[in-house]
BAKETOR-497323 format. One record per residue (C-alpha): x, y, z. Coordinates in steps of 0.25 Angstrom, whole numbers, plus 5000, padded with zeros to 4 digits. Example, Ala and Ser with C-alpha at 12.3 -4.5 7.8 and 13.67 -1.06 7.14 Angstrom:
// BAKETOR-497323
504949825031/505549965029/
END
This chain:
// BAKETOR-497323
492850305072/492150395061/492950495053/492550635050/492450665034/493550755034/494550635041/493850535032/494050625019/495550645023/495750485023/495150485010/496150595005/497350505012/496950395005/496650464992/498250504993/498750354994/497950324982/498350434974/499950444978/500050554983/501150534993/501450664999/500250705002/499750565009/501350545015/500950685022/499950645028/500450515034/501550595038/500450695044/499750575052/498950505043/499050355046/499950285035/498950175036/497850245037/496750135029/495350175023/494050115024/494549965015/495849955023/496750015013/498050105017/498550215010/499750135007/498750024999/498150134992/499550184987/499850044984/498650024976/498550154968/500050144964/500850254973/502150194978/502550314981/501550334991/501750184995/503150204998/502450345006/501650265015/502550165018/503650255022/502550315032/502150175037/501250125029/500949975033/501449905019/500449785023/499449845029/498149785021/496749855016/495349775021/495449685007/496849635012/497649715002/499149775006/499749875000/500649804992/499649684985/499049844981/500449894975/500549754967/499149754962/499549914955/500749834951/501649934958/502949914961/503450024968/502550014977/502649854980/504149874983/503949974992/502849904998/503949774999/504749875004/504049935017/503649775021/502349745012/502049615012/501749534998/500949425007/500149545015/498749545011/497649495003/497749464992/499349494995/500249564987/500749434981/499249374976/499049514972/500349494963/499749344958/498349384957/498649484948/499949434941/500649524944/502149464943/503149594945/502449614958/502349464962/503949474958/503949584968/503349524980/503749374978/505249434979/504849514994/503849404997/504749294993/506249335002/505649445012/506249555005/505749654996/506049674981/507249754978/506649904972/
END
């Protein structure tokens, strides 16, 4: 299915407002219709580019509308390996909140955590990871 300009040019705008946190006006438009996970062309969700550019607040956004916290982009990335490689706390919690999972993905959460030695987010995941349960806030 081909997309017209002005539909494709729209997407581009939605996912412009992930990466940039702006929360109201993307949380409008999911409210509006838009799909919460809605992907582009490499697999990634609104919520992963959130992740990755640092915006819990619009992380905590998309989840509260539905966002699927394990959902993966094309490479295998989640969500939350994206929030710990940006060393961002609040949003691995919430993340861990709304059911991520530190083993989803490739490289996970957990070997992005290694690879990077990144030990307060290893801490972070080893203690959901490790009994179920997610880290007190």
């Amino acid at each position: 299915m081909e997309l017209d300009e002005e539909t494709l040019a729209f997407a581009h705008r939605m996912f412009d407002l992930a990466r940039g946190g702006h929360t109201d006006e993307l949380a409008a438009n999911v409210d509006a219709g838009l799909p919460v996970n809605l992907t582009n062309d490499k697999g990634d969700t609104l919520l992963i580019l959130a992740a990755y550019y640092d915006h819990p607040e619009t992380v905590g956004a998309l989840l509260s509308r539905g966002a699927d916290p394990n959902r993966v982009n094309d490479r295998g990335q989640s969500p939350l390996a994206a929030a710990v490689f940006r060393r961002s706390e609040p949003s691995v919690r919430t993340l861990l909140a709304a059911g991520a999972d530190p083993h989803a993905g490739g490289p996970s959460a957990l070997d992005t955590a290694r690879f990077f030695d990144l030990p307060e987010m290893l801490t972070l995941l080893e203690g959901a990871a490790g009994n179920g349960q997610n880290p007190p806030a």
